[in-house]
C-alpha positions as CSV (number, residue, x, y, z in Angstrom):
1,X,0.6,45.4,-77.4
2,X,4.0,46.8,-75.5
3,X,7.0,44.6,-76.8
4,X,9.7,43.6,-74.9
5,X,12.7,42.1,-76.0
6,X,16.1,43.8,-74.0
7,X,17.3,44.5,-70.1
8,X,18.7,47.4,-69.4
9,X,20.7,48.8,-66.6
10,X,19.9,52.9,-66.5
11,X,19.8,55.4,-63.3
12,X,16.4,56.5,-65.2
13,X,13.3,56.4,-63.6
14,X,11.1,53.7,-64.7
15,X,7.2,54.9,-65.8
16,X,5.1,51.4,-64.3
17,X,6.2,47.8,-62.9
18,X,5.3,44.6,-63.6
19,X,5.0,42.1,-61.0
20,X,6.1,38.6,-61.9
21,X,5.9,35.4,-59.6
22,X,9.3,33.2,-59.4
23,X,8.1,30.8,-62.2
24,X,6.9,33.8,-64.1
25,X,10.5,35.4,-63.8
26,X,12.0,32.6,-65.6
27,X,9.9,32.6,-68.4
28,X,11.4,34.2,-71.6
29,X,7.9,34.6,-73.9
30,X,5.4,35.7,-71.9
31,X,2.5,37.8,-72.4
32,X,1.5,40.3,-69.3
33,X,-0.5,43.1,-68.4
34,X,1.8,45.9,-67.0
35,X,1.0,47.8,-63.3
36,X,-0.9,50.6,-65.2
37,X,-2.8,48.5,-67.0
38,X,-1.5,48.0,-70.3
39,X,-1.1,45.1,-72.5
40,X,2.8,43.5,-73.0
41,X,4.8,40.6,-74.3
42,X,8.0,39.5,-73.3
43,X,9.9,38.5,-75.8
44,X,13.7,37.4,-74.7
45,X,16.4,35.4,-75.7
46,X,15.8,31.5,-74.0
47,X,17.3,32.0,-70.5
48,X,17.1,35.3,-69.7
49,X,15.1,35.4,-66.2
50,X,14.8,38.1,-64.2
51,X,15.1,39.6,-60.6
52,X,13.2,41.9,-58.5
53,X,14.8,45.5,-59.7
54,X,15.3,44.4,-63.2
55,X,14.6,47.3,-66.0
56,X,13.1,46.0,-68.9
57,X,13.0,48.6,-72.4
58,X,9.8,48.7,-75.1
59,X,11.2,48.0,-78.3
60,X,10.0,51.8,-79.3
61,X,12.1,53.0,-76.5
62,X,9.2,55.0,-74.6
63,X,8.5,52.7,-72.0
64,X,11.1,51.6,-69.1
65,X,9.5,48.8,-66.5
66,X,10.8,47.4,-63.1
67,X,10.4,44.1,-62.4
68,X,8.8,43.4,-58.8
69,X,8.9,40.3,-57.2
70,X,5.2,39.2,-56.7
71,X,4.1,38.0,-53.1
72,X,4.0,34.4,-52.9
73,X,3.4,31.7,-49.9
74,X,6.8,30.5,-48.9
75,X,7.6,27.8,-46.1
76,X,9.9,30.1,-43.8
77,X,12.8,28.8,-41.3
78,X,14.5,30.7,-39.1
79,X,17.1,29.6,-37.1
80,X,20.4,30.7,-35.7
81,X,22.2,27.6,-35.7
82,X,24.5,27.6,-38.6
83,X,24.9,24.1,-38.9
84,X,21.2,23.4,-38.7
85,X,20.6,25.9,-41.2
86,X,23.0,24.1,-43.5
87,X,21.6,20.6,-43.1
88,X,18.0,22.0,-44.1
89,X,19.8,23.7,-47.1
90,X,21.3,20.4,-47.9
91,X,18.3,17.9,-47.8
92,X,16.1,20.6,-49.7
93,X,19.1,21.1,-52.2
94,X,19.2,17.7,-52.9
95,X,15.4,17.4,-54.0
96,X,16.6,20.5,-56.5
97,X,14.2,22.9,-54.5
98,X,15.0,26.7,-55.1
99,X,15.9,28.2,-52.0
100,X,16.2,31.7,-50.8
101,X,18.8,31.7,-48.0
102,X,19.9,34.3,-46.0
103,X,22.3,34.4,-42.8
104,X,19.4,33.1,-40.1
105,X,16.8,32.6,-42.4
106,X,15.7,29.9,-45.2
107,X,12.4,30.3,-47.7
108,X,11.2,28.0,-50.0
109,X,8.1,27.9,-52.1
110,X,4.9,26.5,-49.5
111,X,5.0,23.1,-49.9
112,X,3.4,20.5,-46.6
113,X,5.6,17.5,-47.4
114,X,8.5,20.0,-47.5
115,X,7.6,21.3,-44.3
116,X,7.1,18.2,-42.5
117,X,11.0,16.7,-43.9
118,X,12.3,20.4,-42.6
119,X,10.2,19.8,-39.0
120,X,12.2,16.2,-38.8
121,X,15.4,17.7,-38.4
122,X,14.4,19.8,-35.7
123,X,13.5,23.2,-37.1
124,X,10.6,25.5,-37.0
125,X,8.6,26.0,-40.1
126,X,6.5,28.7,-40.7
127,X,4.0,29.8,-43.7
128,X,4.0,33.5,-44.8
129,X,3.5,35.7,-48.1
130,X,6.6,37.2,-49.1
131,X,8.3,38.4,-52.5
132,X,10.7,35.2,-52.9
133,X,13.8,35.8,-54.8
134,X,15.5,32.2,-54.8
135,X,20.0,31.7,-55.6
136,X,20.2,31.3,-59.0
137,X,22.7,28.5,-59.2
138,X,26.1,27.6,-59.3
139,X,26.2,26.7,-62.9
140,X,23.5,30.1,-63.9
141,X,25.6,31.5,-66.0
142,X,24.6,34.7,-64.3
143,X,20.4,34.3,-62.7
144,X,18.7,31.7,-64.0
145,X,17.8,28.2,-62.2
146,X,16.7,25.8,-64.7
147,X,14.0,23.1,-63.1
148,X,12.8,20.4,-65.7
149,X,9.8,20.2,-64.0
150,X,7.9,22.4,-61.3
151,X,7.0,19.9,-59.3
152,X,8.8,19.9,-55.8
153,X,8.5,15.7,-55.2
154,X,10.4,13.4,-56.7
155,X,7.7,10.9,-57.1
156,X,7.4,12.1,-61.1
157,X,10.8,10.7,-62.0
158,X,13.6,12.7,-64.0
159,X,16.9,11.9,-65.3
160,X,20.3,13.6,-63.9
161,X,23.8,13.9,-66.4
162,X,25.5,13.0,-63.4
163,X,24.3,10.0,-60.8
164,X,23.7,10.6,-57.1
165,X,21.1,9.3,-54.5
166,X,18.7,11.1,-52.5
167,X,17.8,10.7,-48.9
C-alpha cells in the first residue's frame, strides 16, 4: 500500500487523483483507493484536512496525487438579496452547519429539515450534485472545520466552551 503522510505545494504534474467527499477531506488516517486504482493510506498529522487542488507526496517520493472534491447532494440557494443571503447564513451558522457561500449563492450538505428552516425565511432551495468545498472557519488555523458530531440537528445534544442560544 501507497503511504501518505506530507502536502506539498509543486508546479509538477500530479500522476492520478483521489477523490474525497467533505467528511472524507477532514479525516487525517484514512485508507483509499487512488483514481488509477491503487491501494493508499493517509497518514497525517491530527488536523490536517484538505481542499480540492491539494498535492499530496508517497512517502517514496514517486507518486504525487490531487485531491478532487467528490460530487455530493447539497441544498442550493441562490439569491441576490444580500441581506437575505446573510440571514440564511446566520440561522444555518448557528446550528454549526458548514457552509459554502459565494456572492449570490449558498450550499450546504442536503439536508430536508434544513431546507424547510431556509424556505421559512423566504428563499428558494434547491437539491443538486455538486463538489462542495465548505469555509473552513474563523478559528481553522488555516482549513479545517472541526464538527463534534456529523449530525446537522441539534436534537443529539453537545456542549459549547462558550454559552449562546439557538433559534
Amino acid at each position: 500500500m501507497i503511504r501518505f503522510e506530507e502536502k506539498i505545494t509543486t508546479e509538477a504534474t500530479p500522476q492520478t487523483t483521489l477523490i474525497l467527499g467533505k467528511d472524507q477531506r477532514e479525516k487525517s488516517r484514512l485508507k483509499v483507493t487512488l483514481s488509477d486504482g491503487r491501494e493508499a493510506g493517509l497518514f497525517f498529522e491530527k488536523g490536517v484536512t484538505f481542499q480540492d487542488g491539494d498535492l499530496i507526496l508517497s512517502d517514496d517520493g514517486k507518486t504525487l496525487v490531487e485531491i478532487k472534491a467528490a460530487t455530493e447532494t447539497v441544498s442550493t440557494v441562490k439569491c441576490d438579496d444580500p441581506l437575505l443571503l446573510a440571514k440564511a447564513c446566520y440561522h444555518l451558522g448557528n446550528r454549526h452547519v458548514p457552509l459554502q457561500i459565494n456572492a449570490t449563492t449558498l450550499h450546504y450538505q442536503h439536508d430536508h429539515v434544513l431546507d424547510e428552516m431556509v424556505r421559512g425565511l423566504g428563499l428558494e432551495v434547491t437539491t443538486e450534485d455538486a463538489p462542495f468545498e465548505p469555509e473552513s472557519g474563523a478559528y481553522s488555523g488555516g482549513g479545517h472545520h472541526h464538527h463534534a458530531n456529523d449530525e446537522h440537528s441539534h436534537s443529539q445534544g453537545h456542549s459549547h466552551e462558550h454559552s449562546h442560544s439557538h433559534d
